[in-house]
C-alpha positions as CSV (number, residue, x, y, z in Angstrom):
1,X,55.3,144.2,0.5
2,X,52.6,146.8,1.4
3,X,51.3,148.6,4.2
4,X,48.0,150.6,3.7
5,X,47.3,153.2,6.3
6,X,45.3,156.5,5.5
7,X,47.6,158.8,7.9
8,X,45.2,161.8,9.2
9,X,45.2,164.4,11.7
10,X,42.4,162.5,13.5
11,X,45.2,159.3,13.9
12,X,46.8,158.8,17.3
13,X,50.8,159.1,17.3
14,X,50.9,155.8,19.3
15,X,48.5,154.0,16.5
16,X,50.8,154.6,14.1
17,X,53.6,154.0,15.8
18,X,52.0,150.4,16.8
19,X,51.1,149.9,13.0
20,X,54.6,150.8,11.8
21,X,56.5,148.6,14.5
22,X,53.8,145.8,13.4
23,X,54.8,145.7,10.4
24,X,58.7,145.4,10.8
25,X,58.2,142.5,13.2
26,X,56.0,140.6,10.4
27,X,58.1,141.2,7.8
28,X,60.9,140.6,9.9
29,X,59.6,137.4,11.5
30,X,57.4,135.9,8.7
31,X,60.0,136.4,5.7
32,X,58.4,135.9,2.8
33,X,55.3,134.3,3.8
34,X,54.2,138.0,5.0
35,X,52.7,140.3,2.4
36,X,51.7,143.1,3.9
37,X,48.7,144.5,6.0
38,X,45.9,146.9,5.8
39,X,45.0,149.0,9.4
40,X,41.9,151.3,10.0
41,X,43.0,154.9,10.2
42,X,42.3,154.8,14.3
43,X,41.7,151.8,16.4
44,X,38.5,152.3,17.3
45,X,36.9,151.8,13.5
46,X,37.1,147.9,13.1
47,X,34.8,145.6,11.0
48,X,33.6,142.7,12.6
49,X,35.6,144.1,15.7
50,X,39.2,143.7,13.5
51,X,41.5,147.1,13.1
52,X,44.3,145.1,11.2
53,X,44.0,142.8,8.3
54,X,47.2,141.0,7.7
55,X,48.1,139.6,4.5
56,X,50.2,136.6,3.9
57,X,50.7,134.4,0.9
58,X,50.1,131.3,2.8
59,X,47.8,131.2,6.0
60,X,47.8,128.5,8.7
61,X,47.1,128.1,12.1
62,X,50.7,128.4,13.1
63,X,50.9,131.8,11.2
64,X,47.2,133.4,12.6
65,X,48.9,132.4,16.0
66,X,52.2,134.1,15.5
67,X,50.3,137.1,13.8
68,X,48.5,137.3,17.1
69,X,51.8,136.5,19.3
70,X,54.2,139.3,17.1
71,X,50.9,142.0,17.6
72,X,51.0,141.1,22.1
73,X,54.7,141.4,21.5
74,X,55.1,145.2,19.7
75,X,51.9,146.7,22.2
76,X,53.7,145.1,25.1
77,X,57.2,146.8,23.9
78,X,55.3,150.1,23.1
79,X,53.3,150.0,26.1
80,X,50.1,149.4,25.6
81,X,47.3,148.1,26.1
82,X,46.2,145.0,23.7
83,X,44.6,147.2,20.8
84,X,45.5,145.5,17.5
85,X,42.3,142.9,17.0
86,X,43.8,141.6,13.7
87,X,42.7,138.8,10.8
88,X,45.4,137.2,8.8
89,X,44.4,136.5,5.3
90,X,46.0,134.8,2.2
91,X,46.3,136.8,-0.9
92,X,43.7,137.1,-2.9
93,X,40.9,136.4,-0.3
94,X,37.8,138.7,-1.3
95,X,37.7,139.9,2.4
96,X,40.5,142.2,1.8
97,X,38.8,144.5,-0.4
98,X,36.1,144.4,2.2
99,X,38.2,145.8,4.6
100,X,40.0,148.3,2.7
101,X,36.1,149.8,1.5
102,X,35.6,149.7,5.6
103,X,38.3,151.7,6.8
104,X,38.8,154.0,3.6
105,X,35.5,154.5,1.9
């Protein structure tokens, strides 16, 4: 499992605090389903209006809707406001790398 997040002085502490606690709660909650994710370096750069690509290795609407329900869970813990627009992909999908060019050149 993988998280991809270019950390830089321009990041907010509570971004990557929200991207870290993400990702324990998917790991923890989608086993081995869960892959790992890719986030933009700030919330605020987003492609088609998404700042988190999840990767699983098996997508469904049961898991986009527990993607979405884990991501309301961690802002609400952290205190936020809802700030992770995310899009839960399976392995392989040619969208990933589209994102990853996105948010990291």
């Amino acid at each position: 499992m993988a998280i991809i997040l270019n950390v830089n002085k321009k990041v907010t502490e509570i971004w990557i605090r929200l991207v870290l606690k993400l990702y324990q709660e998917l790991n923890e909650r989608l086993g081995s389903n869960f892959i790992g994710l890719v986030a933009a370096p700030e919330p605020n750069i987003t492609l088609h209006d998404i700042n988190v690509v999840v990767i699983v290795k098996n997508v469904s609407s049961k898991v986009r809707q527990e993607v979405i329900d884990i991501a309301r869970q961690v802002e609400e813990d952290l205190g936020t406001s809802p700030i992770i627009s995310s899009i839960t992909l399976e392995r392989g999908d040619l969208l990933i790398n589209e994102f990853k060019g996105w948010f990291y050149g």
